[in-house]
N, C-alpha and C positions, 0 to 999 in steps of 0.2 A: 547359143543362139536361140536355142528351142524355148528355155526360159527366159530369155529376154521377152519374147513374141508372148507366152505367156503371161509376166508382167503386164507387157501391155494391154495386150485383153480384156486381165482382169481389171487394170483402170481406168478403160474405157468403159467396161459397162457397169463399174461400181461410178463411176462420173452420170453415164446414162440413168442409172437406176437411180440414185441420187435425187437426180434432177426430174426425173418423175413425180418422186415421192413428194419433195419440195415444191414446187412448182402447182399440183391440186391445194396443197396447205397454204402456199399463199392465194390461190383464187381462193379458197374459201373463206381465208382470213377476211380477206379485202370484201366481198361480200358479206361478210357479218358486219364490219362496220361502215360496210353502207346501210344495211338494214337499219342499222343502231339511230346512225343517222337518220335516216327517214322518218324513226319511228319518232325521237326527238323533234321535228320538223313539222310532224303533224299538231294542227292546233285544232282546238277541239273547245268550242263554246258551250258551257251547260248553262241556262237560263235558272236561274235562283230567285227565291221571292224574300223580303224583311218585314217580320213584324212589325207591327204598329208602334212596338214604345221599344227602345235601348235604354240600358242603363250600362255608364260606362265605370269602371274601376281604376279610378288613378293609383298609380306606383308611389310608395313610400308612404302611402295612409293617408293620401290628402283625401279620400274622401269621394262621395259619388256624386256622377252627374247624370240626369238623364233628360229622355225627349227622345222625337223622331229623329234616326242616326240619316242624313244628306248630304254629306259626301264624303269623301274619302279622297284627299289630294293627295297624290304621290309625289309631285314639285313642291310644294310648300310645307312634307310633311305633316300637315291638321288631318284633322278631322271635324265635322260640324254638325252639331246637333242644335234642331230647330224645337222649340217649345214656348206657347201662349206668344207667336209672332215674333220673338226673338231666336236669334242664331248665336249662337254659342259655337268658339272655333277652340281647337285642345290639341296641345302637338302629339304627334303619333307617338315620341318619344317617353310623353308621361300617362302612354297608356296601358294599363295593365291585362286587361280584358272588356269587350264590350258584348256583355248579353242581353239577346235580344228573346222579348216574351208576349204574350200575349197573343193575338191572333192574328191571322192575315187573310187579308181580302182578295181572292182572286175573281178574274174574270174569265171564263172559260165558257166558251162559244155562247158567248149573250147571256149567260148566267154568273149570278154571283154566288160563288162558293165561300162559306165560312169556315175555315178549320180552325181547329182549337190542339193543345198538344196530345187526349185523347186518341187521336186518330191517325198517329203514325205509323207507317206503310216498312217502314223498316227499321234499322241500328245506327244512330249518329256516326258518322262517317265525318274527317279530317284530310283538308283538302290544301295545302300549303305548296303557294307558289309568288310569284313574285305581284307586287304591292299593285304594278304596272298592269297587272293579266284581275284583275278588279274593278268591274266598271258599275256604277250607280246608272242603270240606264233612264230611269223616272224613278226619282224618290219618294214622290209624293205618294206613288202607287207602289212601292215598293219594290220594284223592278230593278235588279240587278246581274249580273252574268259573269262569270269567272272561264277566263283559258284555261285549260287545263293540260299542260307542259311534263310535267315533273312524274305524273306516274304512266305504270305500264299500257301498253295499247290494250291489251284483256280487260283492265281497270276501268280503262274509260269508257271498251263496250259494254261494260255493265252499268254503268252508268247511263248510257244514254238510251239501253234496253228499261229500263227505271223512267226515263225520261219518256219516252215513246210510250210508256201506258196509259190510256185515259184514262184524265183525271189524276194524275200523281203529278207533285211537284216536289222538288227540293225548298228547303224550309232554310235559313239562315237563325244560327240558333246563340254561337256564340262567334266571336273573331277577336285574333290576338294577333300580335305583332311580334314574329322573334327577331326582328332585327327593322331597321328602316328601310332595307330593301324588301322585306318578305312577310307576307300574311299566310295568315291560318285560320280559315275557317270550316267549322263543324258546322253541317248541315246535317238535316233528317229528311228523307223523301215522306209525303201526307198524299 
């Protein structure tokens, strides 16, 4: 009798202890993937600027195109580039890379600012998210902005610590396509 009563003892509190142990590990678990979550969740706009001239690189050696890069369609897969009043449309499919050179005009509190490649504030950086988190917001002034989804939260406060300095901007330098859902673009803060 005396060891049955200790049997049961010990598997009640090896049940109790158990269920202790277990029970912190999954709040914690659950917890981190809400974190993860959240952290996914947060969308995060950096304003980007495009030089004045793109030159694009078609796949299989057809050959280059260029001109002011105007937009970027995600539904009809193109892309279009404007030069001497004509537009020019090229499927995202046949493009191999589009670098973008030359200078870009900003405007920064009623000033115009000219930077040239000289004058860059940091290390090309590669920014790869989907095709849809890319928006051309005014072309003609080069104005465009990217969600920024795919990296770490630390990542992107550095980023927007980069952003919030007067007078620095992100540069738009090259953009590639690794698939029809997803862009890559390499920027440099100036």
């Amino acid at each position: 009798m005396k060891q049955k009563v200790k049997r049961i003892t010990i598997t009640v509190l090896v049940t109790l202890l158990s269920g202790l142990v277990i029970q912190p590990l999954s709040v914690s678990s659950s917890l981190i993937a809400s974190d993860i979550k959240n952290l996914k969740a947060q969308e995060t706009w950096i304003n980007v600027f495009l030089p004045t001239y793109a030159t694009v690189t078609l796949k299989q050696g057809k050959g280059n195109r260029d001109g002011k890069l105007t937009d970027i369609n995600a539904q009809s897969q193109q892309i279009q580039l404007s030069k001497s009043g004509r537009n020019l449309l090229i499927k995202i499919s046949d493009v191999e890379q589009i670098i973008l050179e030359k200078e870009v005009i900003f405007i920064e509190r009623q000033n115009i600012v000219i930077r040239g490649d000289n004058s860059a504030k940091g290390k090309p950086e590669t920014w790869t998210e989907s095709i849809q988190h890319f928006k051309l917001k005014n072309a003609q002034k080069g104005h465009a902005a990217i969600k920024l989804t795919s990296l770490s939260k630390d990542k992107i406060e550095a980023i927007q610590e980069v952003e919030k300095e007067p007078y620095t901007d992100y540069v738009v330098r090259e953009i590639r396509f690794s698939s029809p859902e997803k862009i890559a673009v390499t920027v440099v803060p100036y």
